[in-house]
N, C-alpha and C positions, 0 to 999 in steps of 0.2 A: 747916522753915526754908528760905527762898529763897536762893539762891547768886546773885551778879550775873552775868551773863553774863562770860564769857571773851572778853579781846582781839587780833584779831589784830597783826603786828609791824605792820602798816599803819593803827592805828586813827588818830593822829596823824594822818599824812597825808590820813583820809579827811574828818577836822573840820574841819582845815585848809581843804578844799575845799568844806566848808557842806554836805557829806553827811547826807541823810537815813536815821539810824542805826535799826536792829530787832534784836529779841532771837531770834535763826533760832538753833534745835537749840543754844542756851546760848550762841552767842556773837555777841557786836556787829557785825552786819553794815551796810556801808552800802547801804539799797535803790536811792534813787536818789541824785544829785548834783546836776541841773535837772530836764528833762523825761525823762522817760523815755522818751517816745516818739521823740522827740532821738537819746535813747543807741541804741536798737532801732537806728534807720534809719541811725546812724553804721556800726552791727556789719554790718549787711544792704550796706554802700554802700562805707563806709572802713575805719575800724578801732573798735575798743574793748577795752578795758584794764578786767580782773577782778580781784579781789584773792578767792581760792579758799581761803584760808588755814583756812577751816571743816574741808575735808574731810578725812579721819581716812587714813593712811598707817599701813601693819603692812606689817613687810618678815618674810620666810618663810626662812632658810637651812638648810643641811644638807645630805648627802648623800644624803638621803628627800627634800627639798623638794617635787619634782613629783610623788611619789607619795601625798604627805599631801596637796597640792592637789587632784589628782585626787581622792581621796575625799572633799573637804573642799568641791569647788566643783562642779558642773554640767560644767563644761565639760571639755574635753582640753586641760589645760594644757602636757601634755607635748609638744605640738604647735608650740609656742610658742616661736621660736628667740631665742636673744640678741638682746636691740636692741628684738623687736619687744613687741607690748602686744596683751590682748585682751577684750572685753566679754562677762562671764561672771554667774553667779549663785550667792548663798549658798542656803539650800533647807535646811528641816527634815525631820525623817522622814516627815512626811503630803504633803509635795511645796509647802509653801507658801515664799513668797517671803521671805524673811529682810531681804535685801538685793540690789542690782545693783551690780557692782564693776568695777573695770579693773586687769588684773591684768599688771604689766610684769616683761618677767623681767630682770633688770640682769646678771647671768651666769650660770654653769655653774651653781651651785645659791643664787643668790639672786634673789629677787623681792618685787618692791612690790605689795601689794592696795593699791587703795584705795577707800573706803568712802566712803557719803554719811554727811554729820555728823553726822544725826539717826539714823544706827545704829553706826557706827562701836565704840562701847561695847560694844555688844550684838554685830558682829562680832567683834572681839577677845577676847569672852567666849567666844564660839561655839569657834571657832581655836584658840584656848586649852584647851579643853576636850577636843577630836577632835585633838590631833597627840600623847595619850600613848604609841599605840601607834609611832610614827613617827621616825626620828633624824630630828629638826630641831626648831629654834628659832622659836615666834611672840614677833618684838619690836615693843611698843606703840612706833610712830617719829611719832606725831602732832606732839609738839613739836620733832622736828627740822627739818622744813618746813617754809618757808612755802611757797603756790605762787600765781604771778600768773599768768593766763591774758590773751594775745594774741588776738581771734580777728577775722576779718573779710578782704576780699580784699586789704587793705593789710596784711598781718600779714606775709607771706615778706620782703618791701620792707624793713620796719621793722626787723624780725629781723636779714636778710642783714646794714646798716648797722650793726651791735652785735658780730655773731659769726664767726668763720672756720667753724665748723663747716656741714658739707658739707648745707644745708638742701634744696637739689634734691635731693640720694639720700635723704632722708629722708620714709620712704612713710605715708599714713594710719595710723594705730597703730601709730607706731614712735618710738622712743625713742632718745637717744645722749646721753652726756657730753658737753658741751662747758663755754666760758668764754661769759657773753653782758654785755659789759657790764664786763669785769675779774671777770665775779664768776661760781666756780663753779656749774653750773646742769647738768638732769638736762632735756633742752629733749624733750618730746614732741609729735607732732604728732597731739593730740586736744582735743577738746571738745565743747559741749553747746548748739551756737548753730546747726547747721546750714552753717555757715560755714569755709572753708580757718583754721585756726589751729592755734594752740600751747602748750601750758603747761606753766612753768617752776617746777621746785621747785626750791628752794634754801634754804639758812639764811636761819633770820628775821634773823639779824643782818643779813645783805646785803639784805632784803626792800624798804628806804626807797630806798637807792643804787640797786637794779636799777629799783623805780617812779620813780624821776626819770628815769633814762635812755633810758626806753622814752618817756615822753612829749615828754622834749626830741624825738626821735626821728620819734616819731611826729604830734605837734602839726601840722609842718606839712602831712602829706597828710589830715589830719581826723579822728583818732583822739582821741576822749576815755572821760574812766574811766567806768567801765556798772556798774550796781548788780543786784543779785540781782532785781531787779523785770522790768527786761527783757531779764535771762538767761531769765526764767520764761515770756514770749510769746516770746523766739526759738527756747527748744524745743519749745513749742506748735504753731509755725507747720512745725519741722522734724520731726512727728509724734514727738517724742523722748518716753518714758515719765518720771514721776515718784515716785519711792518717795511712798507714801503718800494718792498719787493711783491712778495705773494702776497701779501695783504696789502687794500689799500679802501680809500672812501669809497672806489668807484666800484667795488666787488661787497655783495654780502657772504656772510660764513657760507653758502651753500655754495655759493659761486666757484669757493676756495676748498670745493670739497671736505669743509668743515661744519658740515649743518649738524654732525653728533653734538656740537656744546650749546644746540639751539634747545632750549627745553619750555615747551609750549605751555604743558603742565607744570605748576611748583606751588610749593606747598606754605604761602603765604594765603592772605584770603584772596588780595586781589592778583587775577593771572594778564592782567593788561599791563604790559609792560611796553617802552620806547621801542617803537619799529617793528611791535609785534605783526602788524597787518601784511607791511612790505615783504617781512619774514613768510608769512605764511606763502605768500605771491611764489614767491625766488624758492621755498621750498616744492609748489607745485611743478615748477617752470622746471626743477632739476630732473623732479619724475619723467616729466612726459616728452621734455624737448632739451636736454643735457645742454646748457651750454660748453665753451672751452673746458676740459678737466689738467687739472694738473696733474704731471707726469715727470720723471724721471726721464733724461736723455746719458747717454755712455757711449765712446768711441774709442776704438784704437789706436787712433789718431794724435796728432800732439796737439792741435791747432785748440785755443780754449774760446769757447763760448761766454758772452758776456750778456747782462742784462740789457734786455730793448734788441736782441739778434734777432730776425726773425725765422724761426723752422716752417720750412719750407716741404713738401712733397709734390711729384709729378708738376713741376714747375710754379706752383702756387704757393702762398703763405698761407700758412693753417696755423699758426701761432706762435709766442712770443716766450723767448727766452727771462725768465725773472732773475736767475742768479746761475751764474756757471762761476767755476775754477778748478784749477788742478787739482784730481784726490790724490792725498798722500798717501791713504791706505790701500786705494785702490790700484794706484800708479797710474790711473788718465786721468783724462779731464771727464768735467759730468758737470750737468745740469738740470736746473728744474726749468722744468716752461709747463705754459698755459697751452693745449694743441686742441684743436676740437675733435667733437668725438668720437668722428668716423676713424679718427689717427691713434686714438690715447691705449688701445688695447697695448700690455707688452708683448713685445716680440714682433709690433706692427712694421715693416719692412717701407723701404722706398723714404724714408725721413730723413732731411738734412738739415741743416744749420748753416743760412746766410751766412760766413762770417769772411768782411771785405770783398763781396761779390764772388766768391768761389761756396758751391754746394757742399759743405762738409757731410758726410754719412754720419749718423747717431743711431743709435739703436733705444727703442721703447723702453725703460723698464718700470716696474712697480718701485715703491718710494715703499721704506726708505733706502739708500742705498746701503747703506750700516746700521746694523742689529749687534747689541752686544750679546755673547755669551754670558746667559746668566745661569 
């Protein structure tokens, strides 16, 4: 039996605006609003305005918190001072990738995970599971947030006009309480665009009155709402990973050229944490025999590359396309693929991209493809 997708507190709003609506990990998302290529270049140039409200919040308390984190995540959460936020990983016992998360610690012993939508479940089961041994509480907090994301170089501008809270001291992955708007807000400085921004959770109830205010707000320096369509090329262009793309069960963090958020050491007592062993394995394995690396593909070409293409050189497949589409910044197509390592230097020559049985040319490049001036 089919469930209908679930609504954010924003769906109103988003029909309102002649939103092109998709059913993304069970709930109603709007992809785009006009162009999307429109919204991209607004994010890349002014502003744009997300409505996040998919992605799944578990908050961690107790007075074990950061020691059930610590077994429970990859990372050295204990490391993690009040305020601030840090991008970490879920992990099963063979070392595969569960989930990618951002985990903020709000105080002395509480913290927000939070999860992409389309695991989010499967997190909270996970959590659930691994904190019997540990004092502390995992609570499901999906429906207490919504969360709008800000992000683009107009985003501090827009903010600063809404909120007294101190947004200059407020550093990449960091998080603080304020008001933005009249309306209570948990204002972080992250996101998934490449771009200087911010994302505010807060009650769905406030969710309508904080999107009005942010657009009056913002309208005039050129900020409009952006759909999950070109959230998806702005973290393409900003070599960001995708669950279910570049991330997946069947890859661990090493795999994914991601073994920096593996941290062996941390500063709880116990350093045995889930998947630690497999971790160590897939960390050797990268030193001395590299599997596939991931890599940046660009052409001058029109022809675009799609997830599951295969790249191809000297008539053989050497690896697999995870996410291609048109850059709008850059005006081609680009993509990331998994290529093995004799292939993955940039600049490596003779690479192509299956796409419909003709050899398309690519050229190598290092990730990411876009670097903001800051």
């Amino acid at each position: 039996m089919s469930t209908a997708p679930r609504q954010t507190a924003l769906d109103a709003v988003h029909r309102a605006l002649g939103a092109t609506m998709t059913d993304f990990a069970g709930w109603d998302m709007p992809l785009r609003y006009g162009s999307e290529r429109e919204e991209h270049i607004a994010v890349r140039t002014k502003a744009g305005l997300f409505d996040l409200s998919h992605m799944g919040e578990i908050t961690v308390t107790g007075p074990e918190a950061v020691d059930f984190l610590n077994f429970s995540l990859v990372g050295n959460i204990g490391s993690v001072g009040v305020g601030r936020a840090r991008y970490t990983m879920i992990v099963d016992e063979d070392g595969g990738i569960l989930d990618d998360l951002i985990v903020y610690r709000l105080g002395e012993t509480e913290y927000m995970v939070v999860a992409n939508a389309s695991n989010a479940q499967n997190v909270l089961n996970e959590l659930s599971n691994r904190v019997e041994e540990f004092d502390a509480e995992v609570r499901d907090d999906r429906d207490a947030y919504a969360l709008l994301a800000v992000q683009g170089p107009e985003s501090p501008g827009i903010l600063k006009s809404l909120t007294d809270a101190d947004l200059d001291g407020l550093k990449y992955y960091a998080g603080l309480p304020g008001t933005v708007a009249g309306v209570p807000a948990l204002i972080a400085r992250t996101g998934y665009t490449g771009e200087d921004g911010f994302e505010l959770f807060v009650s769905p109830a406030d969710a309508e009155k904080l999107w009005g205010a942010l657009m009056e707000a913002g309208t005039p320096v050129g900020m409009v709402p952006a759909g999950l369509s070109c959230r998806d090329t702005l973290r393409l262009e900003a070599g960001m990973p995708l669950y279910g793309h570049e991330l997946t069960a069947e890859l661990t963090p090493f795999d994914a050229g991601l073994g920096r958020v593996v941290k062996f050491e941390k500063t709880s007592e116990s350093e045995n944490f889930v998947g630690r062993a497999a971790l160590a394995a897939a960390a050797e394995r990268a030193e001395t025999a590299p599997p596939r690396r991931l890599v940046g593909l660009i052409t001058s070409g029109r022809r675009v590359p799609r997830a599951g293409f295969s790249v191809v050189a000297d008539g053989k497949v050497i690896g697999e396309v995870t996410s291609g589409a048109p850059s709008p910044t850059l005006g081609k197509p680009i993509a990331i693929a998994y290529v093995d390592a004799a292939h993955a230097a940039p600049g490596t020559e003779g690479v192509g991209v299956d796409i419909r049985g003709t050899h398309e040319p690519y050229e190598v490049v290092a990730l990411p493809f876009y670097k903001r001036q800051k």
